[in-house]
VMD Tcl script that builds the backbone (N, CA, C; Angstrom):
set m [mol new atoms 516]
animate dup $m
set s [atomselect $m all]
$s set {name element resname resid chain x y z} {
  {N N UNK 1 A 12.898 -18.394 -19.829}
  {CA C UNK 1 A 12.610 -18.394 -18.404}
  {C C UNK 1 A 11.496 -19.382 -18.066}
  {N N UNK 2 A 10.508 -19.624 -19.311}
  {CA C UNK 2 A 8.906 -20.398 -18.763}
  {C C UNK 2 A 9.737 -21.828 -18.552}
  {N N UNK 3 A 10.824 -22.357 -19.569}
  {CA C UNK 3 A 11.408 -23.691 -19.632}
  {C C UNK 3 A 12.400 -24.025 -18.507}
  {N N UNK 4 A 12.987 -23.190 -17.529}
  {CA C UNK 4 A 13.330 -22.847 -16.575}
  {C C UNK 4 A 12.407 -23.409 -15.177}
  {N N UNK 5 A 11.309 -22.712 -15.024}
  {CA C UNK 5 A 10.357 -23.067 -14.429}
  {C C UNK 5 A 9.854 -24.296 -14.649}
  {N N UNK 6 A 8.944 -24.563 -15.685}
  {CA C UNK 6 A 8.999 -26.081 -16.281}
  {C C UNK 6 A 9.767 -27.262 -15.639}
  {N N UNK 7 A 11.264 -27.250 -15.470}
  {CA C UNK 7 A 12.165 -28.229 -15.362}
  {C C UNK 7 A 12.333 -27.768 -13.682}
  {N N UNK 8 A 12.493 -26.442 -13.463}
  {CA C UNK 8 A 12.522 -26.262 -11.478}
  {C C UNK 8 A 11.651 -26.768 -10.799}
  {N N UNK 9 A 10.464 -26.838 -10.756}
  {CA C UNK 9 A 9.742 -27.406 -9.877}
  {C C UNK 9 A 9.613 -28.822 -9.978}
  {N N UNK 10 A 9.459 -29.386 -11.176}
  {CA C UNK 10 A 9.562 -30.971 -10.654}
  {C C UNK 10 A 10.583 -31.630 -10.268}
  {N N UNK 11 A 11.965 -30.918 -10.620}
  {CA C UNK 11 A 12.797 -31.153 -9.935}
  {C C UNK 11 A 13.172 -30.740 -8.229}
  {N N UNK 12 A 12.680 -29.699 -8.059}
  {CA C UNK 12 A 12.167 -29.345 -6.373}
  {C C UNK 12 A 11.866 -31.057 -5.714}
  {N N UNK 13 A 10.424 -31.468 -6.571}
  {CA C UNK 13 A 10.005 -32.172 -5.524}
  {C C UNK 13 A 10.405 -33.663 -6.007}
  {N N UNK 14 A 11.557 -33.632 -6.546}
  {CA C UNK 14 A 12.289 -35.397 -7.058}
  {C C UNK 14 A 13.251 -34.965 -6.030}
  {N N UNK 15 A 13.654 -33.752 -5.564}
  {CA C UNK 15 A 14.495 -33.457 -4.818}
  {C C UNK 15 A 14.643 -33.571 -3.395}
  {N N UNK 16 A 13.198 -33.343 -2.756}
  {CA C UNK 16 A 12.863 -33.643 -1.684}
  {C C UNK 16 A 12.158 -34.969 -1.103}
  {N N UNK 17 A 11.816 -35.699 -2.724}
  {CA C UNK 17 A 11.544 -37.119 -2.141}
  {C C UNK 17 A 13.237 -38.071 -2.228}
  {N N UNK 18 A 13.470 -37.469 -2.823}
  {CA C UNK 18 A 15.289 -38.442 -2.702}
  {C C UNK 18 A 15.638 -38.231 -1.371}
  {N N UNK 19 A 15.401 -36.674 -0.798}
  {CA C UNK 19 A 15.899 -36.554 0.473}
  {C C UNK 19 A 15.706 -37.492 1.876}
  {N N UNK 20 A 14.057 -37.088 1.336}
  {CA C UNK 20 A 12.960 -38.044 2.334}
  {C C UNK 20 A 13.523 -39.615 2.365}
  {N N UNK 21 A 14.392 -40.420 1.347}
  {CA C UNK 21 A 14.085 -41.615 1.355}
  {C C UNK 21 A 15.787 -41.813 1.857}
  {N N UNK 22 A 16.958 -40.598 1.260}
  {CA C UNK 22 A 18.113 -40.749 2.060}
  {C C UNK 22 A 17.931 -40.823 3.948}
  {N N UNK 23 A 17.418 -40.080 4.059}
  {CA C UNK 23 A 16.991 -39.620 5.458}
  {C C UNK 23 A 15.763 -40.283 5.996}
  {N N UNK 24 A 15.417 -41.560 5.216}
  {CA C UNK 24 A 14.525 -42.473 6.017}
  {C C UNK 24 A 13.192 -42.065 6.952}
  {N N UNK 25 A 13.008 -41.103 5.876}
  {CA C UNK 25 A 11.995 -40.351 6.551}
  {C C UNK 25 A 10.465 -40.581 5.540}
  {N N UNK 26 A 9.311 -40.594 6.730}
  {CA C UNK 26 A 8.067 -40.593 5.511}
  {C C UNK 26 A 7.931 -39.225 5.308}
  {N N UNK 27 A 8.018 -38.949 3.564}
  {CA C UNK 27 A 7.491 -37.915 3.379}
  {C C UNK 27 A 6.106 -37.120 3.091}
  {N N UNK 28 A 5.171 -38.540 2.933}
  {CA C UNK 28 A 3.453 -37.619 2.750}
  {C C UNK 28 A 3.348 -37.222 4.063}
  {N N UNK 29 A 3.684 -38.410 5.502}
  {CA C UNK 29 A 2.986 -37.918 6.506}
  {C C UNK 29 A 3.982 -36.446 6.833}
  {N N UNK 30 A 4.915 -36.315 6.977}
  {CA C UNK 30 A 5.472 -34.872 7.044}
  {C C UNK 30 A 4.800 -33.843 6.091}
  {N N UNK 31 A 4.863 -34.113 5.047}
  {CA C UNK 31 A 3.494 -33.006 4.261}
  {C C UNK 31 A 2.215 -33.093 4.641}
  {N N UNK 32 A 1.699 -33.756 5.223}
  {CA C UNK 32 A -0.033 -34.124 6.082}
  {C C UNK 32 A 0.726 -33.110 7.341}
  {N N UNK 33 A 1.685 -32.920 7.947}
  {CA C UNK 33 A 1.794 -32.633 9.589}
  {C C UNK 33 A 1.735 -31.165 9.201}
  {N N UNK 34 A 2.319 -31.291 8.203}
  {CA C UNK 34 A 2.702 -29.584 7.496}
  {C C UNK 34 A 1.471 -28.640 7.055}
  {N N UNK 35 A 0.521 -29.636 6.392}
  {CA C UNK 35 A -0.751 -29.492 5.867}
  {C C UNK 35 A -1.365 -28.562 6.942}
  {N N UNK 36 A -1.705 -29.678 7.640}
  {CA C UNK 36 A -2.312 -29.415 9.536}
  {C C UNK 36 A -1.890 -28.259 10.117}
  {N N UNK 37 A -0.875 -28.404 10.350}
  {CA C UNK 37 A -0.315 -26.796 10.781}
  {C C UNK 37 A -0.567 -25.644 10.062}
  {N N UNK 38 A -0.413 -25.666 8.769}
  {CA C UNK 38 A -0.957 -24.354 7.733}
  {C C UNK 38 A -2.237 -23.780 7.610}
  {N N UNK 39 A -3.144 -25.523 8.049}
  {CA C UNK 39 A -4.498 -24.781 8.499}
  {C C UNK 39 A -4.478 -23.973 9.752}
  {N N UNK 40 A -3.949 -24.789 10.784}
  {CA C UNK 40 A -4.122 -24.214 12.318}
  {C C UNK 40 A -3.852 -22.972 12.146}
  {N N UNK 41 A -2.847 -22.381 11.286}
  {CA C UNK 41 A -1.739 -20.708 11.144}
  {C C UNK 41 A -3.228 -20.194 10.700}
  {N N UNK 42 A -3.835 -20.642 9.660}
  {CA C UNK 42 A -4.540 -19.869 8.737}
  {C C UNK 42 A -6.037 -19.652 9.629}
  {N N UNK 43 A -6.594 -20.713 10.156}
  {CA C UNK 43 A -7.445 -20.425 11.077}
  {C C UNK 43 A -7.330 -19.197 12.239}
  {N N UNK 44 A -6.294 -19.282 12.847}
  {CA C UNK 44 A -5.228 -18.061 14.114}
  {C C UNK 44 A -5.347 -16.455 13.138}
  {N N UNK 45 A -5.063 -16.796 11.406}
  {CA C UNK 45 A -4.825 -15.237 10.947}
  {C C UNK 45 A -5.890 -14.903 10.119}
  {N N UNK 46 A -6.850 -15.176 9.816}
  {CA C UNK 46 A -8.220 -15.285 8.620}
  {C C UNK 46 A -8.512 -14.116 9.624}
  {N N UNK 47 A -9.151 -13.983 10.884}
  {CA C UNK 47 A -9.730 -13.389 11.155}
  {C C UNK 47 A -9.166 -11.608 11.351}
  {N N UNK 48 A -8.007 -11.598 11.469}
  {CA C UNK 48 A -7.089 -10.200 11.207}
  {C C UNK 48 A -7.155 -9.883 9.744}
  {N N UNK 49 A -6.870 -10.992 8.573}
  {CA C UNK 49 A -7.408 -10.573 7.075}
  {C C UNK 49 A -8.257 -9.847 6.838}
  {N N UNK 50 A -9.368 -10.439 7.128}
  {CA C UNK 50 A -10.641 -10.501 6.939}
  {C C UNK 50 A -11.115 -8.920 7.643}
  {N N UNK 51 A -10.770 -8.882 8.436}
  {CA C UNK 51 A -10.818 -7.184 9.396}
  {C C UNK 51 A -10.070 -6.417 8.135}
  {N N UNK 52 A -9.515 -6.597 7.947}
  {CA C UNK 52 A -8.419 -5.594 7.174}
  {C C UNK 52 A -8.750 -5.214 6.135}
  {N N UNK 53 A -9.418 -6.327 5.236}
  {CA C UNK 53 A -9.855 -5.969 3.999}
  {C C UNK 53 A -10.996 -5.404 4.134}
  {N N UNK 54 A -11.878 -5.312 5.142}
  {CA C UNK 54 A -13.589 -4.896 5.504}
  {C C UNK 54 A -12.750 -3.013 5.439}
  {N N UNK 55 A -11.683 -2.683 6.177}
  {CA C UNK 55 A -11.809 -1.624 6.132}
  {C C UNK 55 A -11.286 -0.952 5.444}
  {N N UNK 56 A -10.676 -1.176 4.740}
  {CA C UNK 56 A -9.887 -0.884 3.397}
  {C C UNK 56 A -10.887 -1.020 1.813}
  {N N UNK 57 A -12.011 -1.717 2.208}
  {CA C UNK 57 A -13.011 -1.654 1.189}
  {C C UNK 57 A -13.742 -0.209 1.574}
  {N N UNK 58 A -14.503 -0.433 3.067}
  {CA C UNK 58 A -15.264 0.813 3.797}
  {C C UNK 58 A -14.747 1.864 3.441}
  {N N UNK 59 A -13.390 2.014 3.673}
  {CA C UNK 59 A -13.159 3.508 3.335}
  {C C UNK 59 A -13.107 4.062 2.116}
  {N N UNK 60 A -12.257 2.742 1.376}
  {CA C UNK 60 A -12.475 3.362 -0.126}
  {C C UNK 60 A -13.988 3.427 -0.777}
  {N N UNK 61 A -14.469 2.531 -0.775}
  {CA C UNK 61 A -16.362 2.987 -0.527}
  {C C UNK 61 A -16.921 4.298 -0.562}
  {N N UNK 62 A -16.644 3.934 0.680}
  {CA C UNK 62 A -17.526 5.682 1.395}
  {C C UNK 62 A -17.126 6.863 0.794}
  {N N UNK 63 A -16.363 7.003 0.001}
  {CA C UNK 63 A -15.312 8.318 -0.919}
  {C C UNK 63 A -14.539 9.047 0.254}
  {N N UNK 64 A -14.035 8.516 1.779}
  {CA C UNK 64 A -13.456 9.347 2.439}
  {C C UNK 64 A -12.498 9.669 2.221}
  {N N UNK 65 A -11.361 8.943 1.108}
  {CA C UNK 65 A -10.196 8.944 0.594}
  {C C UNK 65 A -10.556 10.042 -0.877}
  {N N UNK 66 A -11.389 10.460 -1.424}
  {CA C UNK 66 A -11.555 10.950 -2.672}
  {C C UNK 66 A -11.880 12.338 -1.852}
  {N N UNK 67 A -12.705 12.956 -0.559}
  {CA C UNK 67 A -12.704 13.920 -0.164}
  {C C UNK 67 A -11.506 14.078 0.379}
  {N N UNK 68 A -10.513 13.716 1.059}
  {CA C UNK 68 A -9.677 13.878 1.557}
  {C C UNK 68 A -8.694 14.862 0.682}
  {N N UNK 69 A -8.692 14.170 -0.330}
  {CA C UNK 69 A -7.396 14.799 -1.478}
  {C C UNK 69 A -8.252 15.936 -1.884}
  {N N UNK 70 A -9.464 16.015 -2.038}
  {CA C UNK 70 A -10.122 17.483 -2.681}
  {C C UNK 70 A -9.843 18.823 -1.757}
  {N N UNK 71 A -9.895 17.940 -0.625}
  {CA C UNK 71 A -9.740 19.031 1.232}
  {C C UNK 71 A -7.950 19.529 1.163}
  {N N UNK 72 A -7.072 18.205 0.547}
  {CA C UNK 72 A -5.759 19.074 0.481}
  {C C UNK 72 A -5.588 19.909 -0.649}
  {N N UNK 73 A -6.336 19.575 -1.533}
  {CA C UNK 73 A -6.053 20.493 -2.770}
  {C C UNK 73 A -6.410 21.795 -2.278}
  {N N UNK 74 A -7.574 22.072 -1.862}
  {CA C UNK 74 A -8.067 23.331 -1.741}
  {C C UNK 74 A -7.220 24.044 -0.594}
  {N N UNK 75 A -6.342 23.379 0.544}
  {CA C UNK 75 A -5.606 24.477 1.118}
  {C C UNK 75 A -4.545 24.380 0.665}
  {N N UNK 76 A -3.799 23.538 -0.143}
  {CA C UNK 76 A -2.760 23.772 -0.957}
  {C C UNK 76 A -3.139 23.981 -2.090}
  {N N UNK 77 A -3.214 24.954 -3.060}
  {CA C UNK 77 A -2.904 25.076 -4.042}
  {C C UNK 77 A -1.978 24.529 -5.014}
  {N N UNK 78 A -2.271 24.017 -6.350}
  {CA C UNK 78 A -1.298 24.021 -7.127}
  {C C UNK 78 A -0.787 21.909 -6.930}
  {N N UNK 79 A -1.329 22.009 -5.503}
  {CA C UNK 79 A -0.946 20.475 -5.539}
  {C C UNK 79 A -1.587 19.015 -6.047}
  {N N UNK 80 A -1.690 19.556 -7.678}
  {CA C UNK 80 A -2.582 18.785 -8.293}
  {C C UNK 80 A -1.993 16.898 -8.491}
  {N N UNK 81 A -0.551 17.180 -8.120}
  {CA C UNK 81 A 0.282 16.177 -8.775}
  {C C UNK 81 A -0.206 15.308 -7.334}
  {N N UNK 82 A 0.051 15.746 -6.319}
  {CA C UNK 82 A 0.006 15.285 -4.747}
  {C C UNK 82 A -1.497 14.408 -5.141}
  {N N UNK 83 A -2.298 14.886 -5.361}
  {CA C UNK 83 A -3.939 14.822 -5.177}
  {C C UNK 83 A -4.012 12.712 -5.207}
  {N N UNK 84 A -3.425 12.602 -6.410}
  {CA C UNK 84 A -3.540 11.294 -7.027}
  {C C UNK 84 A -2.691 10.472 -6.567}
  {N N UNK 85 A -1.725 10.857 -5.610}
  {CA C UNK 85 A -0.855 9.964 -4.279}
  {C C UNK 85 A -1.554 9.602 -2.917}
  {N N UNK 86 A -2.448 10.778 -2.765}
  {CA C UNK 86 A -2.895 10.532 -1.727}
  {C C UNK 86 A -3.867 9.340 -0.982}
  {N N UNK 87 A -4.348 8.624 -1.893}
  {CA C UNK 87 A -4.767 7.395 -1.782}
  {C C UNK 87 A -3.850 6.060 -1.503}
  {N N UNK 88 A -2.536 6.869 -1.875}
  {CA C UNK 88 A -1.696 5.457 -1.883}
  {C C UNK 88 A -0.961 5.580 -0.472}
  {N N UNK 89 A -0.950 7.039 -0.114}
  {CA C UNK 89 A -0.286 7.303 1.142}
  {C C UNK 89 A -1.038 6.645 2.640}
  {N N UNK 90 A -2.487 7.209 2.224}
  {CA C UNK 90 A -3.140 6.413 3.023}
  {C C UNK 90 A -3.506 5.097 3.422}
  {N N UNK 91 A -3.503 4.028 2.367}
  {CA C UNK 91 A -3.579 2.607 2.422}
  {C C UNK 91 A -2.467 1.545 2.274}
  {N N UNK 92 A -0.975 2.686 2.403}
  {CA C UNK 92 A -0.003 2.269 2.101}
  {C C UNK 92 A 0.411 1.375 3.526}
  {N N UNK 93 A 0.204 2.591 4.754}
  {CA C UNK 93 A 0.364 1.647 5.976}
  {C C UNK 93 A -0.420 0.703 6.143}
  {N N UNK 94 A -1.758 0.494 5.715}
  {CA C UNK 94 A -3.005 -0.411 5.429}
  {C C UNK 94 A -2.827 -1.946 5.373}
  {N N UNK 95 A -2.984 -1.515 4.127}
  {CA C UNK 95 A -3.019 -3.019 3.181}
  {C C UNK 95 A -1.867 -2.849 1.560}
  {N N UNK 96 A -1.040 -3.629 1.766}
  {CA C UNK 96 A -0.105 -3.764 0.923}
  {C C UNK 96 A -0.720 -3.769 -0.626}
  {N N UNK 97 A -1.900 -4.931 -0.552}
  {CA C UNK 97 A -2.817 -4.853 -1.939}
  {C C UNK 97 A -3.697 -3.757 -2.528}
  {N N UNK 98 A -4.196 -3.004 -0.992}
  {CA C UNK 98 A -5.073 -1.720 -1.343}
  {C C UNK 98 A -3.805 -0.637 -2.066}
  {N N UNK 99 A -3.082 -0.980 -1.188}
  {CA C UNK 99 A -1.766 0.545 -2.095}
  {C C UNK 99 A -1.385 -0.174 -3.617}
  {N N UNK 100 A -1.200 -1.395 -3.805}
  {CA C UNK 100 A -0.640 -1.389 -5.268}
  {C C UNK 100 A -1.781 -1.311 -6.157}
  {N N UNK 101 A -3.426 -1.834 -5.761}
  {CA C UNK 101 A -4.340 -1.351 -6.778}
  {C C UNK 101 A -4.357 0.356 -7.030}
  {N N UNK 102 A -4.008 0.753 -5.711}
  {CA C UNK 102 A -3.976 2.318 -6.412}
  {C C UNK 102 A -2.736 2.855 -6.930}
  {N N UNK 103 A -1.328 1.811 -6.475}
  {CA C UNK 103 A -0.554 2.311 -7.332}
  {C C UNK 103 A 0.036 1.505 -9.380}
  {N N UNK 104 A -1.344 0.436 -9.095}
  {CA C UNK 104 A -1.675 0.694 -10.631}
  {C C UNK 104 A -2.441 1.651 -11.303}
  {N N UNK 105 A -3.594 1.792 -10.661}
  {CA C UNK 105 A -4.715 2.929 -11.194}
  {C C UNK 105 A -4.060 4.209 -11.353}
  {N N UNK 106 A -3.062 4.814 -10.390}
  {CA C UNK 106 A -2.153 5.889 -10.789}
  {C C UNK 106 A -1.153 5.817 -12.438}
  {N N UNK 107 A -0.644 4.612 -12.159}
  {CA C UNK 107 A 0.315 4.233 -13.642}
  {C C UNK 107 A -0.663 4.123 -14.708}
  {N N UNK 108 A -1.560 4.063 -14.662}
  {CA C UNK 108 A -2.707 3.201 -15.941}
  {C C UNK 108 A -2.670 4.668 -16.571}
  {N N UNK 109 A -2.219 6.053 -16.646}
  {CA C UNK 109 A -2.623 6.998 -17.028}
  {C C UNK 109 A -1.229 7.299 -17.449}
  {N N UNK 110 A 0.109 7.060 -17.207}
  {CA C UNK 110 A 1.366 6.603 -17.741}
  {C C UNK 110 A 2.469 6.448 -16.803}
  {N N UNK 111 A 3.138 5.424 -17.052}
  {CA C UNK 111 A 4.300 5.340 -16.493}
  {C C UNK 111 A 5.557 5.794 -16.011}
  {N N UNK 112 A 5.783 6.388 -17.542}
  {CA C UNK 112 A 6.492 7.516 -16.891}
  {C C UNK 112 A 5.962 8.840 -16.525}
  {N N UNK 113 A 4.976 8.930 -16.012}
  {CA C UNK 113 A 4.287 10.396 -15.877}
  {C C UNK 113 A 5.129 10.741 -13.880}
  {N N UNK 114 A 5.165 12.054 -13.988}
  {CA C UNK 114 A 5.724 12.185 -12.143}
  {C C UNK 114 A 4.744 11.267 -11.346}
  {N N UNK 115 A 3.317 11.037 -11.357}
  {CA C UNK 115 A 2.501 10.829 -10.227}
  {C C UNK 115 A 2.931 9.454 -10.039}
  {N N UNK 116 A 3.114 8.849 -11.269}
  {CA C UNK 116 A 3.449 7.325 -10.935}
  {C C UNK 116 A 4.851 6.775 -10.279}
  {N N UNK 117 A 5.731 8.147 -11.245}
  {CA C UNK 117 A 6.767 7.594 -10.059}
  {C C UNK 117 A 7.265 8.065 -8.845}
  {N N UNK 118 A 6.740 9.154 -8.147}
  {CA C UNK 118 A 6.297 9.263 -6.880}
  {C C UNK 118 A 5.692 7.895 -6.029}
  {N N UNK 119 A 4.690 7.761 -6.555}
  {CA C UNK 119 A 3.772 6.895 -5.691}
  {C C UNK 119 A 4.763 5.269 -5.844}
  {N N UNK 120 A 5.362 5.186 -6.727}
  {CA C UNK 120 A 6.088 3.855 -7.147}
  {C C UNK 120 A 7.766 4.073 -5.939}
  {N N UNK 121 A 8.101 5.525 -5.740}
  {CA C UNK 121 A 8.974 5.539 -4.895}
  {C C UNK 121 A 8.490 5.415 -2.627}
  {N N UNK 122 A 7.111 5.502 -3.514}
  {CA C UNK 122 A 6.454 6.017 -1.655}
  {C C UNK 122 A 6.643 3.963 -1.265}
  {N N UNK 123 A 6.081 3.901 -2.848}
  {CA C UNK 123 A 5.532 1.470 -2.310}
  {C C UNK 123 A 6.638 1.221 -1.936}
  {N N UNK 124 A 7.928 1.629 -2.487}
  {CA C UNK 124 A 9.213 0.881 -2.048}
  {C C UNK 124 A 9.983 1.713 -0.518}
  {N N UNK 125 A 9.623 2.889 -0.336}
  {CA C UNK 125 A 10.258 3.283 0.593}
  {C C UNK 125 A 9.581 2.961 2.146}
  {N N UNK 126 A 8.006 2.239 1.801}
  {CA C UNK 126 A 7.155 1.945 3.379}
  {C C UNK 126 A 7.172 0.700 3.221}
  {N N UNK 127 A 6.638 0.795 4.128}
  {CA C UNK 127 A 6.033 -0.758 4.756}
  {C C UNK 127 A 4.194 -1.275 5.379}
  {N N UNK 128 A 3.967 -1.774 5.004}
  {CA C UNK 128 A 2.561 -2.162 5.388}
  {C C UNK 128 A 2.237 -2.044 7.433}
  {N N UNK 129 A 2.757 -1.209 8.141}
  {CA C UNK 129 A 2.737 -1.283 9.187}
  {C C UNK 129 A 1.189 -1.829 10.128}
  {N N UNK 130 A 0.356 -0.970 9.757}
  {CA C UNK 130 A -0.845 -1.698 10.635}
  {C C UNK 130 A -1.279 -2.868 10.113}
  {N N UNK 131 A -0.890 -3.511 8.774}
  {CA C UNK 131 A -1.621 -5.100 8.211}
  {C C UNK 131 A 0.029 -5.827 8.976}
  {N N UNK 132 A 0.819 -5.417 9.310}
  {CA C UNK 132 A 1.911 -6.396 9.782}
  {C C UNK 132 A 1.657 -6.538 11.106}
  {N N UNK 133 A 1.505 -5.017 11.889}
  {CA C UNK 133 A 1.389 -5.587 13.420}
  {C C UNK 133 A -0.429 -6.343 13.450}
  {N N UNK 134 A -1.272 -6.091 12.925}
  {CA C UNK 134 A -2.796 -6.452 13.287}
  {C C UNK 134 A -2.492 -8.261 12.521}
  {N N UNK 135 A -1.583 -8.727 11.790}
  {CA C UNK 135 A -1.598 -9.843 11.455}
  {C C UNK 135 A -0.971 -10.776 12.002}
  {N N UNK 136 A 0.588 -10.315 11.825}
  {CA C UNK 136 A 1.754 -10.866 12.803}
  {C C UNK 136 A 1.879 -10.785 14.166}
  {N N UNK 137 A 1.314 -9.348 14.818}
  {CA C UNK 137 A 1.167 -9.686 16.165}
  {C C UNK 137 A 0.255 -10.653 17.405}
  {N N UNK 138 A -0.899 -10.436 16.419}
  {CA C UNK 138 A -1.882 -11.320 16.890}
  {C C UNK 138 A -1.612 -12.556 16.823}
  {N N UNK 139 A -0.860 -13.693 15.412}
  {CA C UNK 139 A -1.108 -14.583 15.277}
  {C C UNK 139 A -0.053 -15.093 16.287}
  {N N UNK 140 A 1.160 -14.732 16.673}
  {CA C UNK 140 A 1.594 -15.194 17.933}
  {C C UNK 140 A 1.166 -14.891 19.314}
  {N N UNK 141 A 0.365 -13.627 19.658}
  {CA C UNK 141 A -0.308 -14.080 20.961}
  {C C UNK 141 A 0.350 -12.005 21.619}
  {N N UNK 142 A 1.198 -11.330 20.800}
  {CA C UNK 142 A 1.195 -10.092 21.239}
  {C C UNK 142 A 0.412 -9.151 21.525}
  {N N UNK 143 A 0.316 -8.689 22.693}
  {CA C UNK 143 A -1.078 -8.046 22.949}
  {C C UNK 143 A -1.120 -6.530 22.948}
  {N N UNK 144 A 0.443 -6.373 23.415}
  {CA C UNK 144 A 0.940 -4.738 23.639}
  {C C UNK 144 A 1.828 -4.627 22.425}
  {N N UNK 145 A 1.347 -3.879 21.385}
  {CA C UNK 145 A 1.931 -3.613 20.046}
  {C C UNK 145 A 2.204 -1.699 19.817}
  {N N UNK 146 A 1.654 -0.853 21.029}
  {CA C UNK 146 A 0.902 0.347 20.866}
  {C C UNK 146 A 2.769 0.919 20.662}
  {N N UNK 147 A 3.538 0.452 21.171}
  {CA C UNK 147 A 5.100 1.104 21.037}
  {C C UNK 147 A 5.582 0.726 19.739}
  {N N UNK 148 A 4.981 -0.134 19.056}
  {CA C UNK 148 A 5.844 -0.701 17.781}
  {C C UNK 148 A 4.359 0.143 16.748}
  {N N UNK 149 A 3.165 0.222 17.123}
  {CA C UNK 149 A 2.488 1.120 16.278}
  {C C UNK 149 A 3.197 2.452 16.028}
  {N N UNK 150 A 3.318 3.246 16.757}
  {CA C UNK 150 A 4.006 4.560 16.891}
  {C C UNK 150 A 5.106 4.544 16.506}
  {N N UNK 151 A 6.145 3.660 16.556}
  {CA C UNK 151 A 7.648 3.772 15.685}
  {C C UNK 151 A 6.855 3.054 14.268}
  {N N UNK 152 A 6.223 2.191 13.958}
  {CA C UNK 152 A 5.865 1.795 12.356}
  {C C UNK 152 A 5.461 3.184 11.980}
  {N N UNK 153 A 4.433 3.869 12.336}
  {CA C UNK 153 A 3.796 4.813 11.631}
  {C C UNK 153 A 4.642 5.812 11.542}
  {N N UNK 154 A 6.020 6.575 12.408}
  {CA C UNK 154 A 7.017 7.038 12.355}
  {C C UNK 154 A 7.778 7.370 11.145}
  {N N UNK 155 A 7.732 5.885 11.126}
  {CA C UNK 155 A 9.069 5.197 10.098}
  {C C UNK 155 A 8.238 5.434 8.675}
  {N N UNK 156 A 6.714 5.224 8.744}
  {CA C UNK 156 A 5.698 5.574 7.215}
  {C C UNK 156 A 6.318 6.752 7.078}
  {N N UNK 157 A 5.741 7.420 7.946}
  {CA C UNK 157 A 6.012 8.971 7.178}
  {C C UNK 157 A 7.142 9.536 7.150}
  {N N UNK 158 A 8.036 9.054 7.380}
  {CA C UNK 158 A 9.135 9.719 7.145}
  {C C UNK 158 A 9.835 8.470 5.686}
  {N N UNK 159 A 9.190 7.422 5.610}
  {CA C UNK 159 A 9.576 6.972 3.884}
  {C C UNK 159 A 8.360 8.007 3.172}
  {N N UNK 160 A 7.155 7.840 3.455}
  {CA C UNK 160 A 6.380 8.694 2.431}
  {C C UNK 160 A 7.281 9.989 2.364}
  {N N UNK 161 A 7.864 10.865 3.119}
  {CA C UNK 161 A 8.374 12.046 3.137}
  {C C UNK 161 A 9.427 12.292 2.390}
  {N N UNK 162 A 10.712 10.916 2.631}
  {CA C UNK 162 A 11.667 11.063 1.818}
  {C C UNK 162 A 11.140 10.526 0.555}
  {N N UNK 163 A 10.264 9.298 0.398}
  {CA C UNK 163 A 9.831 9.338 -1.122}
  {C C UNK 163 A 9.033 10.244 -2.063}
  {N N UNK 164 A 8.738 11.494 -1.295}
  {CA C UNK 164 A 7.932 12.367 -2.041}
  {C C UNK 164 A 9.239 13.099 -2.059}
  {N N UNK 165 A 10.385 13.613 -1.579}
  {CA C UNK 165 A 11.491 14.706 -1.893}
  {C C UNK 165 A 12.069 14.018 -2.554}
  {N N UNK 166 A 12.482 12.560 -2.776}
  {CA C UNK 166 A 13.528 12.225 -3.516}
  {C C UNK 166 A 12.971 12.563 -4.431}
  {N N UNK 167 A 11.734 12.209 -4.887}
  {CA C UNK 167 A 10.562 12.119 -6.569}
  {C C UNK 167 A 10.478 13.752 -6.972}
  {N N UNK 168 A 10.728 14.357 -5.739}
  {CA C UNK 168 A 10.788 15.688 -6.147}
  {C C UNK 168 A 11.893 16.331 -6.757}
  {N N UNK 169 A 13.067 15.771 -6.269}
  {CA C UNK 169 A 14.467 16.168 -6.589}
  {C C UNK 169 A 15.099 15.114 -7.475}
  {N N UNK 170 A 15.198 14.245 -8.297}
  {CA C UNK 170 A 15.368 12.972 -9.242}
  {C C UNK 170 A 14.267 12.586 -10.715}
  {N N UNK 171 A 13.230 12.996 -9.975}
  {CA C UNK 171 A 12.371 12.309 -11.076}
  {C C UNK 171 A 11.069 13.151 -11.939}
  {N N UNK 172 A 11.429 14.387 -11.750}
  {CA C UNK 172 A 10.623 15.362 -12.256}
  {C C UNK 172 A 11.525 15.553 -13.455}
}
mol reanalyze $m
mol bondsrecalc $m
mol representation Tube
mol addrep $m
């Protein structure tokens, strides 16, 4: 597969300068126009990043996510397996990166153990809803997102929901 790679990419870009020169086109300044624009995008979305990760550090920080799961344990009983999802449930609508560091730190204790593959069925059944609308909506100019918040967060919990019954009924 590495020798694969190796031979794909320089062929990518013998590929797109043959194109460039069939099609009489300059190709650095089209990669300079392209350049330019990727900054302009990145300038428009840094600042929604940058929010995102401040609070996704804060919370995990502050241990509000480590009391949280102690607060469900104690009125559920018995839900020791739940305890060590609950971090992923929460940062799952978040930040896409905050849920897979915790849904490594869950696996690092084993792979095939239930907690991991619970939490490995919750990553594939959501979606990053508040880092998609606070990133994507902004960087085009959407201002009223509050109807697509409420169906994203909808749509979370009812994948967290079916990914905690499927894991319940399949993978125990």
């Amino acid at each position: 597969m590495n020798n694969v790679s190796l031979i794909f990419i320089p062929l990518l870009i013998i590929i797109a300068i043959v194109y460039s020169l069939v099609k009489k086109k300059n190709a650095y300044a089209s990669f300079l126009k392209g350049t330019g624009e990727g900054l302009a995008l990145f300038k428009e979305v840094f600042p929604s990043v940058i929010a995102m990760f401040l609070a996704v550090s804060l919370l995990k920080s502050s241990g509000l996510i480590d009391d949280f799961a102690l607060l469900l344990d104690r009125f559920i009983p018995g839900i020791a397996d739940f305890t060590s999802i609950v971090p992923m449930v929460i940062f799952r609508p978040i930040s896409g990166s905050a849920s897979v560091a915790v849904l490594d730190s869950i696996c690092k204790e084993g792979a095939d153990l239930f907690p991991c593959k619970m939490a490995s069925t919750i990553q594939g059944a959501t979606d990053t809803t508040i880092y998609v609308l606070s990133l994507y909506f902004t960087s085009v100019g959407i201002k009223k997102w509050k109807h697509a918040l409420k169906v994203g967060l909808i749509a979370d919990v009812a994948g967290i929901t079916l990914g905690i019954l499927l894991a319940l009924c399949f993978l125990r």
